[in-house]
VEXDREN-2710 file (C-alpha; in Angstrom, 1 decimal):
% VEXDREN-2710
k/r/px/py/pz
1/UNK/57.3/104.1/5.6
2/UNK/57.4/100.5/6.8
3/UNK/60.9/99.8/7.3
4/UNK/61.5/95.5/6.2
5/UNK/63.5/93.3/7.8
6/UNK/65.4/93.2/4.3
7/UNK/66.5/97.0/4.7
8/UNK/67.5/96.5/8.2
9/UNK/69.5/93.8/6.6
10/UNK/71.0/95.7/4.0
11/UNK/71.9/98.7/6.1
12/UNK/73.7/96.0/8.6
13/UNK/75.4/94.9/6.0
14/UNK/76.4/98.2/4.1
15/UNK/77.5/99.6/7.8
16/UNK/78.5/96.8/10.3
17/UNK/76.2/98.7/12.4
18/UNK/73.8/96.7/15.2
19/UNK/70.1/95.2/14.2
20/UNK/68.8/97.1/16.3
21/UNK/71.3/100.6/15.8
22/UNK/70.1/99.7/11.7
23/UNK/66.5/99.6/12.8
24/UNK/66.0/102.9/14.5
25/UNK/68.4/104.4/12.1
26/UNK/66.0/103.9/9.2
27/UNK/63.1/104.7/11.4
28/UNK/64.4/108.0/11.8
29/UNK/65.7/108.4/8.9
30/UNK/61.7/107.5/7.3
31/UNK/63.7/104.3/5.3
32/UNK/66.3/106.9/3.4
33/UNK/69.3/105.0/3.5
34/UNK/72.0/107.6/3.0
35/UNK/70.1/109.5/5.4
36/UNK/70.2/106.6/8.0
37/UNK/73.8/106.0/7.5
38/UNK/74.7/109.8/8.0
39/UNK/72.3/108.8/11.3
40/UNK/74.4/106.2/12.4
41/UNK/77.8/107.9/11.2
42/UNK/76.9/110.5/13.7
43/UNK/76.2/108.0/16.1
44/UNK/79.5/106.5/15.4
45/UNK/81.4/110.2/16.6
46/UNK/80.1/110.2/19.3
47/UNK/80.3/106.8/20.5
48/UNK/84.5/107.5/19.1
49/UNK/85.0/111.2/21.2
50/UNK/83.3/109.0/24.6
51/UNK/86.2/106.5/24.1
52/UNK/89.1/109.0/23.3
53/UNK/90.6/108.8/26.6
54/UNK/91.1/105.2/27.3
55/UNK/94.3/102.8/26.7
56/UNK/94.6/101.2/23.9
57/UNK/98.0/99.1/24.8
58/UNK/96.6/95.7/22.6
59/UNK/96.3/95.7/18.9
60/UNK/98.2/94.4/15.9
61/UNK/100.9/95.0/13.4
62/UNK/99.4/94.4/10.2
63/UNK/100.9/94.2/6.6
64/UNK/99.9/94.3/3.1
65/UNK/101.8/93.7/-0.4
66/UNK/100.5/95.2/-3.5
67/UNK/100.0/92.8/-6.5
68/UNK/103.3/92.7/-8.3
69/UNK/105.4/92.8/-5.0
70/UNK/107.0/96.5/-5.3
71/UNK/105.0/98.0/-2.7
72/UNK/104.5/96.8/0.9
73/UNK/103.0/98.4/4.0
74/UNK/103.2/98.3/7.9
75/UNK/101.0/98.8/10.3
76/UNK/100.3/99.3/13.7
77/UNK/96.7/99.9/15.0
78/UNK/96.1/99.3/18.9
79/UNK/92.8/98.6/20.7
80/UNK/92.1/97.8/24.3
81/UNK/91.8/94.3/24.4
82/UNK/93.8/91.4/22.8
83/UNK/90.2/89.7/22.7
84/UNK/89.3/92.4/20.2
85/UNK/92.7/92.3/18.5
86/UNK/91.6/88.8/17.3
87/UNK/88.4/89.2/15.7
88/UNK/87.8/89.3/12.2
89/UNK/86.3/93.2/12.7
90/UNK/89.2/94.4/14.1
91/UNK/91.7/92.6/11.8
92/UNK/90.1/93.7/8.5
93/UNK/90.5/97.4/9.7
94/UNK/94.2/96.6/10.3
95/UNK/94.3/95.2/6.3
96/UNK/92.3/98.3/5.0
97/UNK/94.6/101.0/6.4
98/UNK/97.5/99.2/5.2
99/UNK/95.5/98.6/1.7
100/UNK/94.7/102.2/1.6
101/UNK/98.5/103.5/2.3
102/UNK/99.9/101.0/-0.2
103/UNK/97.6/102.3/-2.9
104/UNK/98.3/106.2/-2.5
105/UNK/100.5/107.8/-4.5
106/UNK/105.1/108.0/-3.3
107/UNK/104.6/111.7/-2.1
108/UNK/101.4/110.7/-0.1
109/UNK/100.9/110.0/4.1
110/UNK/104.0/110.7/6.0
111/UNK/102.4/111.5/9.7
112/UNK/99.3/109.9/11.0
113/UNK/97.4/113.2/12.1
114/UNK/97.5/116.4/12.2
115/UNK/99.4/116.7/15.8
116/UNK/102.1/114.5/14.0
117/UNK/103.2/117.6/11.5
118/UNK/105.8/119.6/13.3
119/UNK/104.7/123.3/14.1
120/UNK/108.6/124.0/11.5
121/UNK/106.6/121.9/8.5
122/UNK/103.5/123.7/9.0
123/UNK/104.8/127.2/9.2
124/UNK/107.1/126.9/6.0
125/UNK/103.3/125.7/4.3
126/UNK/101.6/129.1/5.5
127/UNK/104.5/131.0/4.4
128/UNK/104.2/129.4/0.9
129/UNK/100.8/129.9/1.0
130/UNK/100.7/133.4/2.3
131/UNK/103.8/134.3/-0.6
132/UNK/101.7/133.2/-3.3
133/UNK/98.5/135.5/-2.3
134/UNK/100.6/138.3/-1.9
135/UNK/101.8/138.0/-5.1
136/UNK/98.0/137.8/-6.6
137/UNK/97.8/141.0/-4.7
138/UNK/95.2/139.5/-1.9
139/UNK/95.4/141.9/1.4
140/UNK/96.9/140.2/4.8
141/UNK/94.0/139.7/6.1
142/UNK/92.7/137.5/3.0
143/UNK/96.2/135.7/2.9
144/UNK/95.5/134.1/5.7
145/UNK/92.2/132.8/5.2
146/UNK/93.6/131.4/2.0
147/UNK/96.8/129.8/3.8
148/UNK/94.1/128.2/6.1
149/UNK/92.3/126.6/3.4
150/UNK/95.5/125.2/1.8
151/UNK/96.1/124.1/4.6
152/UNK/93.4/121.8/4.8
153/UNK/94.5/120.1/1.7
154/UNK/97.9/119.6/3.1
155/UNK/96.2/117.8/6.1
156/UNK/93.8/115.6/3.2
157/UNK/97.6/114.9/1.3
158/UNK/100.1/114.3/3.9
159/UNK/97.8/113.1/7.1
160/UNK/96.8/109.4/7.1
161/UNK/93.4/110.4/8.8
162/UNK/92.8/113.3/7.0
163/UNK/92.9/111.3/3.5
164/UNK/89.8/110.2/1.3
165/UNK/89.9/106.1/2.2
166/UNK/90.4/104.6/-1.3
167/UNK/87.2/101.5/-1.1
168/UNK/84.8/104.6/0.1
169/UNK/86.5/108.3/-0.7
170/UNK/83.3/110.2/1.3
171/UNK/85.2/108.7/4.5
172/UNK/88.4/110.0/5.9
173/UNK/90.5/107.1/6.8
174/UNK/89.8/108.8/10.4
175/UNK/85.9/108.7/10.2
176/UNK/86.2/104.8/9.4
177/UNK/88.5/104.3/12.1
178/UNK/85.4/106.4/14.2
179/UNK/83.0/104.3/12.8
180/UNK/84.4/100.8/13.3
181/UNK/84.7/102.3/17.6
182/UNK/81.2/102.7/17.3
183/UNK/80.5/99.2/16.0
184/UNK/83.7/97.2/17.8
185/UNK/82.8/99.1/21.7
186/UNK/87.0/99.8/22.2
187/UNK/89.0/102.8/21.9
188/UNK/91.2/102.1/18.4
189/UNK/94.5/104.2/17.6
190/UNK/96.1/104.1/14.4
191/UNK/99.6/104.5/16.0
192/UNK/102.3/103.7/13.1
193/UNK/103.3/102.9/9.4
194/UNK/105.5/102.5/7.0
195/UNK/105.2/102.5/2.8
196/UNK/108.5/100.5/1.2
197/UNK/108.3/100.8/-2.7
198/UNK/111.6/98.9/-4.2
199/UNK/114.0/100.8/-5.8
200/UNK/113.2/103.9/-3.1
201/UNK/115.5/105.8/-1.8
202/UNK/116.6/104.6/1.9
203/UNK/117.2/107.8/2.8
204/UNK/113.8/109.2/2.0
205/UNK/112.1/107.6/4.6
206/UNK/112.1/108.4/8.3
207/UNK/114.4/107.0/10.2
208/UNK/112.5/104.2/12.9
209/UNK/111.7/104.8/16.6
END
């Protein structure tokens, strides 16, 4: 299939991806488009796992109020350089994430990843889990496979990466994070937030660092 300058185009524009990345991507992918953005997804991990390791000690603190001004959001995000703290990629990340907490539900994200749930939290969950399998008579062995997969859908609820990102829910929040390394060439870290909704209860929310 010929591939057009106009699908290149589009693709570019659908992605943030490179010209070029866009190009072969839809070469490859014989002009499919969702094929050639799973292409350049994939490109995107592994371009993110190469950049793991290095310090992000730049960034930004970003914020966001809901229409109606009863819900507001904090944000830090960190990336390597202050040069890429200030461009207009980078900084509409920083307004997404916050977007995206504002808009989920009170009993939504409290920890950023999954390392962020203490082993206590997580081990109450399987005990749940496990308790209720029992009771529907399911052997030990399937109790655990079952407290596994709840557990998946505690990660998707309470983990900011984990979640469905509300402007495109077949992302994680942590595969566009992945994707804008890929497309930005620095090492991002989605380090910090906080939800305020007025009238909440001070005491439900974690204490600050």
């Amino acid at each position: 299939m010929k591939i057009t300058a106009e699908m290149v185009r589009k693709l570019r524009e659908e992605t943030g991806a490179g010209m070029m990345e866009c190009k072969s991507a839809l070469v490859e992918a014989d002009g499919d488009f969702e094929k050639a953005r799973e292409i350049l997804r994939k490109k995107g991990l592994a371009s993110a796992a190469k950049k793991a390791g290095r310090t992000t000690s730049e960034g930004l603190v970003g914020s966001y109020i809901h229409p109606g001004s009863k819900v507001g959001v904090l944000v830090e995000v960190n990336c390597e350089t202050d040069f890429v703290a200030k461009t207009p990629e980078f900084q509409a990340l920083v307004k997404d994430i916050a977007m995206h907490v504002a808009a989920a539900s009170p009993a939504a994200a409290q920890y950023v990843t999954k390392d962020d749930v203490p082993a206590a939290v997580l081990d109450k969950e399987k005990e749940i889990y496990k308790a209720q399998a029992a009771t529907q008579g399911k052997p030990p062995n399937v109790q655990d496979k079952i407290a596994e997969g709840k557990l998946k859908e505690f990660y998707a609820t309470f983990c900011l990466l984990e979640q469905p990102f509300v402007k495109e829910p077949k992302l994680t929040v942590g595969q566009l994070v992945q994707e804008k390394i890929a497309i930005i060439k620095e090492n991002i870290v989605v380090r910090r937030f906080t939800r305020y909704r007025l009238g909440e209860e001070l005491a439900a929310r974690p204490a600050p660092e």
